[in-house]
N, CA, C and O of each residue as an XYZ file, in Angstrom:
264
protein
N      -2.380     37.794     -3.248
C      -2.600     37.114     -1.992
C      -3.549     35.937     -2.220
O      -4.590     36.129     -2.849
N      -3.182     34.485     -1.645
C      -4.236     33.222     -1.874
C      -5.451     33.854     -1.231
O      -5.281     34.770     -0.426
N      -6.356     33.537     -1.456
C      -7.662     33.380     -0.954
C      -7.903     31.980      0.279
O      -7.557     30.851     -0.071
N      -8.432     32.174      1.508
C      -8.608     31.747      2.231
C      -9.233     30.666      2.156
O     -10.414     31.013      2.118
N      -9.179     29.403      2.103
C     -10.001     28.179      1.512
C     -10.494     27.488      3.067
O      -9.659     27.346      3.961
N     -11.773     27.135      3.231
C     -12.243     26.264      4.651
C     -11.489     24.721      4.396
O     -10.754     24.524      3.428
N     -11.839     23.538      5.558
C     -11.438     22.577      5.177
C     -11.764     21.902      4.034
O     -10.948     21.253      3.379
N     -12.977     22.033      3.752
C     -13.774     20.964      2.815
C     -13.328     21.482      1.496
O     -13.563     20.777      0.515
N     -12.766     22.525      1.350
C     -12.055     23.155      0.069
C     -10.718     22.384     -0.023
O     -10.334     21.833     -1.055
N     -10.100     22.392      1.050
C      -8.573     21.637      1.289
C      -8.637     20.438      0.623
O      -8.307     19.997     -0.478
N      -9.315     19.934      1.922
C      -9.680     18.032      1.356
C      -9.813     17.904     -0.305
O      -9.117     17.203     -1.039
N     -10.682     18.602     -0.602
C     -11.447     18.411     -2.159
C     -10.021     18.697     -3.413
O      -9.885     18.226     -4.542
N      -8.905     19.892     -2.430
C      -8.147     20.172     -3.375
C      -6.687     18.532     -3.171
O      -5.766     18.166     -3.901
N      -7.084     18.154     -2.166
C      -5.735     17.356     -1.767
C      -6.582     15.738     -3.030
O      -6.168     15.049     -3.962
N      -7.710     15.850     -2.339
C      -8.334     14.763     -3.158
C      -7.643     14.661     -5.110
O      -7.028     13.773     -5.701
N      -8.038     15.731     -5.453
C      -8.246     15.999     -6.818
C      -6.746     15.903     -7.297
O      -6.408     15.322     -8.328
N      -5.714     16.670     -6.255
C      -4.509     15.865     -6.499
C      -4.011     14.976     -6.576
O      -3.014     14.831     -7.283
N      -4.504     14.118     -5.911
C      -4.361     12.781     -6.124
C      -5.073     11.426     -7.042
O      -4.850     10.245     -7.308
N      -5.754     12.170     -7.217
C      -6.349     11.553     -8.659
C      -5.998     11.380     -9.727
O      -6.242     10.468    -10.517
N      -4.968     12.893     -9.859
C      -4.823     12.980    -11.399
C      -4.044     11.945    -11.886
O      -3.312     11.185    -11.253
N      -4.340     12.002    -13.421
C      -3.911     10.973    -14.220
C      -1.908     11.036    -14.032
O      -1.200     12.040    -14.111
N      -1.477      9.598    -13.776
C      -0.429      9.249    -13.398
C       0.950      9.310    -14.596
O       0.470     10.030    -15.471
N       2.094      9.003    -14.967
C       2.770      8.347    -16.103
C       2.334      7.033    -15.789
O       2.145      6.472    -14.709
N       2.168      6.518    -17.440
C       1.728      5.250    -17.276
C       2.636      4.515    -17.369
O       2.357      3.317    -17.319
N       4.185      4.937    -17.555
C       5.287      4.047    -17.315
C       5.658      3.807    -15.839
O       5.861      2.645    -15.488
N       5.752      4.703    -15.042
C       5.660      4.767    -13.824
C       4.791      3.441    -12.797
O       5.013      2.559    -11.967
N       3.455      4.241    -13.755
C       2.642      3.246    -13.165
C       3.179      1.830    -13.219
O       3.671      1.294    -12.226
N       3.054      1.118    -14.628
C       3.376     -0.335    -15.138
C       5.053     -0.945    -14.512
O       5.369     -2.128    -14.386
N       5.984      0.365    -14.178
C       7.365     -0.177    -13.568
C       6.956     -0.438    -12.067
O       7.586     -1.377    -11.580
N       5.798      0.336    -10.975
C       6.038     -0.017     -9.991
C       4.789     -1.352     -9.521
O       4.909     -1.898     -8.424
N       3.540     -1.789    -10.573
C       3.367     -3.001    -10.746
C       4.085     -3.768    -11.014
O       3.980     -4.769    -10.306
N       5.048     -3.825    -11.960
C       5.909     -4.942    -12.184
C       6.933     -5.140    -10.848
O       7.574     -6.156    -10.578
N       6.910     -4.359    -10.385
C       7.640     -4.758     -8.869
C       6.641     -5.148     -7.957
O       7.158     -5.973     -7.205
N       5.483     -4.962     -7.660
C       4.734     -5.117     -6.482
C       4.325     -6.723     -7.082
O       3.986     -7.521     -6.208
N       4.345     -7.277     -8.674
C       3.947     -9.060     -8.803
C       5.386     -9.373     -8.328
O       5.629    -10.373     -7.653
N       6.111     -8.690     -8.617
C       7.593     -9.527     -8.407
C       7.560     -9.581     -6.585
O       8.126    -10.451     -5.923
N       7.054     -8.856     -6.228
C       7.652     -8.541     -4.597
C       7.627     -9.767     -3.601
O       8.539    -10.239     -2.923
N       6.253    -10.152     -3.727
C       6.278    -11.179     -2.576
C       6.731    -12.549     -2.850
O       6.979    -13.246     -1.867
N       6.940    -13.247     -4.478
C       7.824    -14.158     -4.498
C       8.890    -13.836     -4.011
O       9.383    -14.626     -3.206
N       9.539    -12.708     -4.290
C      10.993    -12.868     -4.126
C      11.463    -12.578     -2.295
O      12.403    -13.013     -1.630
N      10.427    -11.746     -1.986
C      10.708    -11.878     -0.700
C      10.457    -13.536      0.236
O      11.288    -14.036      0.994
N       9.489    -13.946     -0.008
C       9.511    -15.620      0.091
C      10.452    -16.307      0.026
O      10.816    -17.118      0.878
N      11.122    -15.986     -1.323
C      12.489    -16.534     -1.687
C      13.250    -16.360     -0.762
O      13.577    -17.408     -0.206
N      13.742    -15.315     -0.297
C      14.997    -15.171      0.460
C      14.718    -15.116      1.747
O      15.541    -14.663      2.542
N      13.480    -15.584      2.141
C      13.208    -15.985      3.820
C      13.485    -17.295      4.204
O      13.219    -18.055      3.273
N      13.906    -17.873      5.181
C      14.364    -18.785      6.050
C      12.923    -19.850      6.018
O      12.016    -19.228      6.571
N      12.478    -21.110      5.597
C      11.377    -21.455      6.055
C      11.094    -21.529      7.284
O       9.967    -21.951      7.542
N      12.128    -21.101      8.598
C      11.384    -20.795      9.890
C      10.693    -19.768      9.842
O       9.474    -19.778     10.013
N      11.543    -18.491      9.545
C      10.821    -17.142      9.144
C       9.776    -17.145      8.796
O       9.003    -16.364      9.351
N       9.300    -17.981      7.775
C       7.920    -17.582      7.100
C       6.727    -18.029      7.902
O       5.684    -17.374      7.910
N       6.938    -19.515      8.798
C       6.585    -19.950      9.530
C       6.194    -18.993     10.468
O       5.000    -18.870     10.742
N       7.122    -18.240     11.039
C       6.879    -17.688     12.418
C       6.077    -16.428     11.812
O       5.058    -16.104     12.422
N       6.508    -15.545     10.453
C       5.522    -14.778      9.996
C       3.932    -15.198      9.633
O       3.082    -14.307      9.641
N       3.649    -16.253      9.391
C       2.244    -17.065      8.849
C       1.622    -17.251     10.033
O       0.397    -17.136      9.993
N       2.134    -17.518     11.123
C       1.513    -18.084     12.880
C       1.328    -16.560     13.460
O       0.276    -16.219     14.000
N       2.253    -15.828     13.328
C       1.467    -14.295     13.675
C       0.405    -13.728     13.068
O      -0.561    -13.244     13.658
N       0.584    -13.783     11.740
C      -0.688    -13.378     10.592
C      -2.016    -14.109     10.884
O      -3.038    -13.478     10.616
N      -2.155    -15.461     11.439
C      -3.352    -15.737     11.428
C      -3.294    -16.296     13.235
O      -3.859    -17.379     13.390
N      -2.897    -15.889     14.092
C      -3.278    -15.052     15.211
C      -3.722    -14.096     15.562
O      -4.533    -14.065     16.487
N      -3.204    -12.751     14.744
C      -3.779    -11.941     14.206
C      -5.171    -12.148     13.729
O      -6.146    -11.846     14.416
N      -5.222    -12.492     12.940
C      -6.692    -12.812     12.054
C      -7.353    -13.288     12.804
O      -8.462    -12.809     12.567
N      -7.485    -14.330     14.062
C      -8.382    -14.984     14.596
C      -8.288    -14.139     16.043
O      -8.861    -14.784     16.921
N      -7.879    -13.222     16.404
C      -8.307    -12.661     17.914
C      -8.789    -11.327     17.662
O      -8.773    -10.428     18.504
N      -9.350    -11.187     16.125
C     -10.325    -10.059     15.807
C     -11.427    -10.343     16.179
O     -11.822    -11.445     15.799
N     -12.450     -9.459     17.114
C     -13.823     -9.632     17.388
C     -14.241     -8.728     16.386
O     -14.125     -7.508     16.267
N     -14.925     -9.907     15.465
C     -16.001     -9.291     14.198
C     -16.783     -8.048     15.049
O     -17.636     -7.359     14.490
């Protein structure tokens, strides 16, 4: 039978899972997609699109009260 663990046991065990050491091919294939990502998505946007995405993004950004 498991033994009954409180939260702070949980957390600590969910933490530690996620830490552990990764494949480092894994790792280096899904960097090589995340440099590739946003050129290529650029690429295949409409220059209105990006436009109308860039005017939301820093609307966004400027009707944050620090």
């Amino acid at each position: 039978m498991a033994k009954k663990r409180d939260l702070n046991q949980i957390a600590a065990a969910i933490v530690q899972q996620s830490t552990v050491e990764k494949n480092p091919a894994a790792v280096e294939l899904g960097r090589l997609g995340g440099l590739k990502g946003g050129k290529a998505r650029a690429k295949s946007l409409s220059s209105h699109r990006r436009r109308s995405i860039a005017k939301k993004a820093a609307l966004a950004r400027w009707a944050k009260k620090s």
